[in-house]
N, C-alpha and C positions, 0 to 999 in steps of 0.2 A: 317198404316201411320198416321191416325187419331188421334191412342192414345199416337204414340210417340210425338206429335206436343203438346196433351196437357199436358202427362210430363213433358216435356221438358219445356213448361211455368212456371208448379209448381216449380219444380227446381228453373230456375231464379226467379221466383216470391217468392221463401223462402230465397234464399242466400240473395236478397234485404234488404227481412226483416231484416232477423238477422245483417244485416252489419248495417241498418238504427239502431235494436237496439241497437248493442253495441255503435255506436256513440253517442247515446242517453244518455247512460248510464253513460260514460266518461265524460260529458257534465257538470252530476253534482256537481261534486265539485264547478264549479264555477258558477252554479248558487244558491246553498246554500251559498259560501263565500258573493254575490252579497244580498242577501235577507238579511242576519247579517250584512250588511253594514263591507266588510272586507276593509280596508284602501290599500292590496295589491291584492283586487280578478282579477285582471287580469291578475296579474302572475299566481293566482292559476288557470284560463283557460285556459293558455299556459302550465301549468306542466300537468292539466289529460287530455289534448290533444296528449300533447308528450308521456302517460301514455299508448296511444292505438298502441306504437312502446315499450315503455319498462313497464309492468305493474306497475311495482313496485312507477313509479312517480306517479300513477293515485291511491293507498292506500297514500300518502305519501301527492299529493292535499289533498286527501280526509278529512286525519287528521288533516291537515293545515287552510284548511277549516274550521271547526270546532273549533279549536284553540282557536283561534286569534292570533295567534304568529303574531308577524312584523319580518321580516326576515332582519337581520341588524342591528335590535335593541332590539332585543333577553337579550342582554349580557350589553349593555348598563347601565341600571337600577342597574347591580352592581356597579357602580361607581358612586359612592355620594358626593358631598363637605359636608365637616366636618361643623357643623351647628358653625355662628359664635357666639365670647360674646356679651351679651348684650350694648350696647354703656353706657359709665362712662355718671356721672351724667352734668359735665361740656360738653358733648358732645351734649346730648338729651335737653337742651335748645337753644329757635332757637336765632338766632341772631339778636340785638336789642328790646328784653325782658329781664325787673328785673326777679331774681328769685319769685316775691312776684304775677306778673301779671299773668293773662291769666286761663287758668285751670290747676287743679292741675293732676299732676299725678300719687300722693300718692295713695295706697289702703289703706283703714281705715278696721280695725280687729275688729269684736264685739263679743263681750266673754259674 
């Protein structure tokens, strides 16, 4: 009776562990997102949490993690405004200045 009591402890005293480790384990994505200063690492602690019901979210923190992606703004960054022209000469003096005052803002070429 003895030795089944303290099997029976190993038993639960292993499955403990192993469940402590894998929660462990899941954990880190978002505390690596959190140490890189991730701008979204609290999502990444809710994805490899959800990770320990589908694994595939908790490689997918993982990566994301590591990243840096911003999730949102992924795709953003392709779209650019067209850079404008430079403003006409009658534009770029301010108003209530001769053209003769002020600083100039010619560049001088020396050959």
């Amino acid at each position: 009776m003895k030795l089944e009591i303290i099997s029976l402890g190993l038993i639960i005293f292993s499955v403990i562990t192993i469940i402590l480790g894998i929660i462990k384990i899941h954990t880190y994505p978002g505390k690596i997102a959190k140490a890189r200063n991730h701008p979204q690492f609290e999502a990444i602690e809710v994805t490899s949490l959800l990770g320990l019901l589908v694994f595939p979210l908790w490689m997918a923190a993982l990566v994301w993690a590591y990243s840096g992606a911003i999730v949102g703004v992924l795709y953003a960054a392709d779209k650019q405004e067209e850079p404008k022209e430079p403003p006409s000469e009658t534009e770029s003096q301010q108003p209530g200045k001769a053209a003769g005052e002020g600083p100039s803002e010619e560049i001088e070429v020396q050959e």
